[in-house]
C-alpha positions in Angstrom: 0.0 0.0 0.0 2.7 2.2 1.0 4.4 2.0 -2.6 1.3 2.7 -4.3 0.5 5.8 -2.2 4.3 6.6 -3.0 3.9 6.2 -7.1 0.5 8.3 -6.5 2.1 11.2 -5.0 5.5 11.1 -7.6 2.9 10.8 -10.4 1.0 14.0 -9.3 4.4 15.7 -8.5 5.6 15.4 -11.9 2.4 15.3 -13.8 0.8 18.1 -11.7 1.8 21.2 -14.1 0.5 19.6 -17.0 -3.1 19.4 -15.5 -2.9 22.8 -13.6 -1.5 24.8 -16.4 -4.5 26.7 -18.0 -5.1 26.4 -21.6 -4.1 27.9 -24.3 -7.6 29.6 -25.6 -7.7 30.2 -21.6 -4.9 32.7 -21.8 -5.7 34.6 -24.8 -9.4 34.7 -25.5 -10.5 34.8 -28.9 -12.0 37.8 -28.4 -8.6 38.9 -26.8 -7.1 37.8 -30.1 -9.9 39.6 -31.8 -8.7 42.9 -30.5 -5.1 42.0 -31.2 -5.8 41.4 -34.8 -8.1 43.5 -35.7 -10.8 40.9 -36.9 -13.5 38.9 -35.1 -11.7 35.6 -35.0 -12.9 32.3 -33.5 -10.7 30.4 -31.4 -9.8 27.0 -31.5 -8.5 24.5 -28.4 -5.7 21.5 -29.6 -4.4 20.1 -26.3 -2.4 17.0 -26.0 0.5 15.8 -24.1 2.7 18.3 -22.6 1.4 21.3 -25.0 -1.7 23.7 -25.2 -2.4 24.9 -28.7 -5.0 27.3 -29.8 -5.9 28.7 -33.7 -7.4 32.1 -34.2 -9.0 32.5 -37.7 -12.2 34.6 -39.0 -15.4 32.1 -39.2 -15.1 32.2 -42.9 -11.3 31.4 -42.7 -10.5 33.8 -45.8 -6.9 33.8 -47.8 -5.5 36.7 -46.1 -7.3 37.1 -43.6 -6.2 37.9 -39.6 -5.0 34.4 -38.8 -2.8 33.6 -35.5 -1.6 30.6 -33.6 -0.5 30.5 -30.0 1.2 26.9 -28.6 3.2 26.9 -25.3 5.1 23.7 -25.0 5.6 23.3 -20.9 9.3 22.7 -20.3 10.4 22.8 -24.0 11.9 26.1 -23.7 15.4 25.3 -23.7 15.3 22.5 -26.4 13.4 24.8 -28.6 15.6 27.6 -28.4 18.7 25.1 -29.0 16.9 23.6 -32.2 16.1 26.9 -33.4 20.0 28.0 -33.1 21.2 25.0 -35.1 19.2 25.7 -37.7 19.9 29.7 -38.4 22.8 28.9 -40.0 21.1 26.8 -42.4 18.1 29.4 -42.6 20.1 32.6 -42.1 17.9 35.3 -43.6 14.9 34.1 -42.6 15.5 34.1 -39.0 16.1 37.0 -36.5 15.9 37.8 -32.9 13.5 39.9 -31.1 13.8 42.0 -28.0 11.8 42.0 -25.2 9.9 39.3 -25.6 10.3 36.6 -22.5 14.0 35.5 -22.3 14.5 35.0 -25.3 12.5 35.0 -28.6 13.6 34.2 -32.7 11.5 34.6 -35.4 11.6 32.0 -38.5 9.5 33.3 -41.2 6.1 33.9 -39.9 7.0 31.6 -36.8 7.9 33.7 -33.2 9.5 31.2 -30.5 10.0 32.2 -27.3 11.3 31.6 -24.5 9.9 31.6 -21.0 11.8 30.6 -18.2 11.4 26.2 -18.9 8.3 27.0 -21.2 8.4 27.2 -25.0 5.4 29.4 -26.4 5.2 29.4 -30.6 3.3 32.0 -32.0 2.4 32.5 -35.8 0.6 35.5 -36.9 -0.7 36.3 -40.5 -2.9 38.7 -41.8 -2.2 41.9 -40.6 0.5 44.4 -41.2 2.6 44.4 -37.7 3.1 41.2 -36.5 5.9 41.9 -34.3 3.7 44.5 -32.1 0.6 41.7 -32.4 3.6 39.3 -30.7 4.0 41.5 -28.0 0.5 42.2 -27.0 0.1 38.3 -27.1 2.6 37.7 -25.5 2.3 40.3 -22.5 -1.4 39.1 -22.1 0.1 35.1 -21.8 2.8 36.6 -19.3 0.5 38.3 -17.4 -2.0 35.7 -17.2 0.8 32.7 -16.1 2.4 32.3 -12.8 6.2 34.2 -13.1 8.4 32.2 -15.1 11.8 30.7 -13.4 14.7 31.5 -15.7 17.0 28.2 -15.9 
């Protein structure tokens, strides 16, 4: 009995983040993401595993249209941020760095990671003409909306 109770308690330890981390679509709203982009967007939830995804796109989900995707990846942060550096050199134009966004943050193309503290959080933004200033509001409503991140 005692070992069970033990493997319960480990289990919840480790697993416990994944179930008490909110959502995705919980942190940024789509009508959140609405005011970001400009354009009544629906939101929808993809959560599996250790991730939370959610997609942001007008009902009629137009060519052009305000389009945005926000995933955080829970303790990915690191390993993201080393994947992403192996593959600037191969990439090299189509990758640069951003200020002030977490602890660190590259873009690929339309693709921002970013770092915060052991978290990874992906966002991809289409549709609009700023997408670096629609980062940042995303971002600072996810930052202020998650418990403050531990830098490694």
């Amino acid at each position: 009995m005692r070992i069970v109770l033990a493997v319960m308690i480990v289990t919840g330890l480790v697993s416990g983040r994944a179930f008490a981390a909110p959502t995705a679509c919980e942190l940024v709203s789509a009508a959140d993401m609405s005011t970001v982009l400009g354009s009544a967007v629906d939101a929808v939830a993809d959560d599996r595993g250790g991730q939370t995804k959610c997609t942001y796109e007008t009902s009629g989900g137009e060519l052009g249209a305000p389009y945005a995707e926000v995933q955080l990846n829970w303790g990915d942060g690191d390993a993201g941020m080393k994947g992403a550096g192996i593959m600037e050199s191969e990439l090299g134009p189509a990758m640069g760095h951003l200020a002030g966004l977490g602890d660190q943050a590259t873009t690929v193309g339309p693709m921002i990671l970013i770092r915060r503290g052991d978290d990874l959080i992906t966002l991809v933004i289409s549709g609009i003409a700023d997408n670096t200033n629609a980062a940042k509001r995303i971002y600072s409503l996810i930052d202020a909306r998650l418990p403050k991140a531990t830098t490694p």
